[in-house]
C-alpha positions in Angstrom: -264.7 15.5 -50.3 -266.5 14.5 -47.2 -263.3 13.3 -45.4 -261.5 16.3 -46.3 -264.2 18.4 -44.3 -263.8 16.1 -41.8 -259.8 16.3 -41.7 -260.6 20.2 -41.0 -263.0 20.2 -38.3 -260.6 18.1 -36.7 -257.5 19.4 -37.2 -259.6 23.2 -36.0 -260.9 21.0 -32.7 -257.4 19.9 -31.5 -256.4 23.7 -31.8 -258.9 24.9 -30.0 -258.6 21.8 -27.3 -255.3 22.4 -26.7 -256.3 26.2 -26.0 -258.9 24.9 -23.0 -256.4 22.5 -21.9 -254.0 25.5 -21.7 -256.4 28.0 -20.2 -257.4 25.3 -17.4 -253.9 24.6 -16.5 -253.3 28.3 -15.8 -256.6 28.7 -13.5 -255.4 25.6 -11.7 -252.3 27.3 -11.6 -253.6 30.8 -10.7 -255.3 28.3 -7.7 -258.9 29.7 -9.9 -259.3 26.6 -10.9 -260.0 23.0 -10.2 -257.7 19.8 -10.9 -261.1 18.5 -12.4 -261.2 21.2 -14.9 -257.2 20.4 -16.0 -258.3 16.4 -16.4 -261.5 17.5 -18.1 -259.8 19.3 -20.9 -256.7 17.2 -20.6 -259.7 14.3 -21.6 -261.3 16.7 -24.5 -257.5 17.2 -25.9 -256.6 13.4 -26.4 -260.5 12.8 -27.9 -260.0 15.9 -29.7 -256.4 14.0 -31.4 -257.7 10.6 -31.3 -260.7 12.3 -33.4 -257.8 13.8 -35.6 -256.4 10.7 -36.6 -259.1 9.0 -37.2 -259.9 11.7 -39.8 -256.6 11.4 -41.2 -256.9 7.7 -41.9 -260.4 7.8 -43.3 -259.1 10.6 -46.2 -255.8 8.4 -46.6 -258.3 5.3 -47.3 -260.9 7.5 -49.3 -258.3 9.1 -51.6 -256.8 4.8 -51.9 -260.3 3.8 -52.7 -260.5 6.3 -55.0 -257.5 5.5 -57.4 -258.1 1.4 -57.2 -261.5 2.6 -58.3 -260.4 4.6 -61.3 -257.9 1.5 -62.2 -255.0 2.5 -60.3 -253.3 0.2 -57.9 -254.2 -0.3 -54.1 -251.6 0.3 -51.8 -250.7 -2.8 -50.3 -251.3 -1.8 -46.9 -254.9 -0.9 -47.7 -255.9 -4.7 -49.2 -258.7 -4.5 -46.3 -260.5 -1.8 -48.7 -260.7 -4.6 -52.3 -264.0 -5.2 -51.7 
């Protein structure tokens, strides 16, 4: 599935966010970097999980769709997708 590429991708980008956001935190420490570089991936990690979720939610609601679809019953808290 499409959202289950998409869950991947994500999940690889806040690993790899988190790594920069490390890496500038010891060069601001190590006083060879900027404060600007620690908000900067500070910024990229909480897109980078905000991205995340959203991917979570969209396979949550695909996978949903895709039972009502095949005659199983929607979750209540996913009415919004009866279309």
């Amino acid at each position: 599935m499409k959202t289950d590429k998409s869950f991947e991708l994500a999940k690889k980008q806040v690993t790899t966010a988190r790594e920069d956001y490390r890496m500038a935190f010891r060069r601001y420490e190590a006083r060879l970097g900027s404060n600007i570089d620690v908000l900067d991936a500070k910024r990229a990690l909480i897109r980078s999980r905000t991205e995340y979720v959203d991917a979570v939610y969209d396979a949550a609601a695909a996978r949903s769709h895709l039972v009502y679809v095949m005659g199983g019953d929607l979750p209540p808290d996913l009415f919004f997708l009866k279309r």
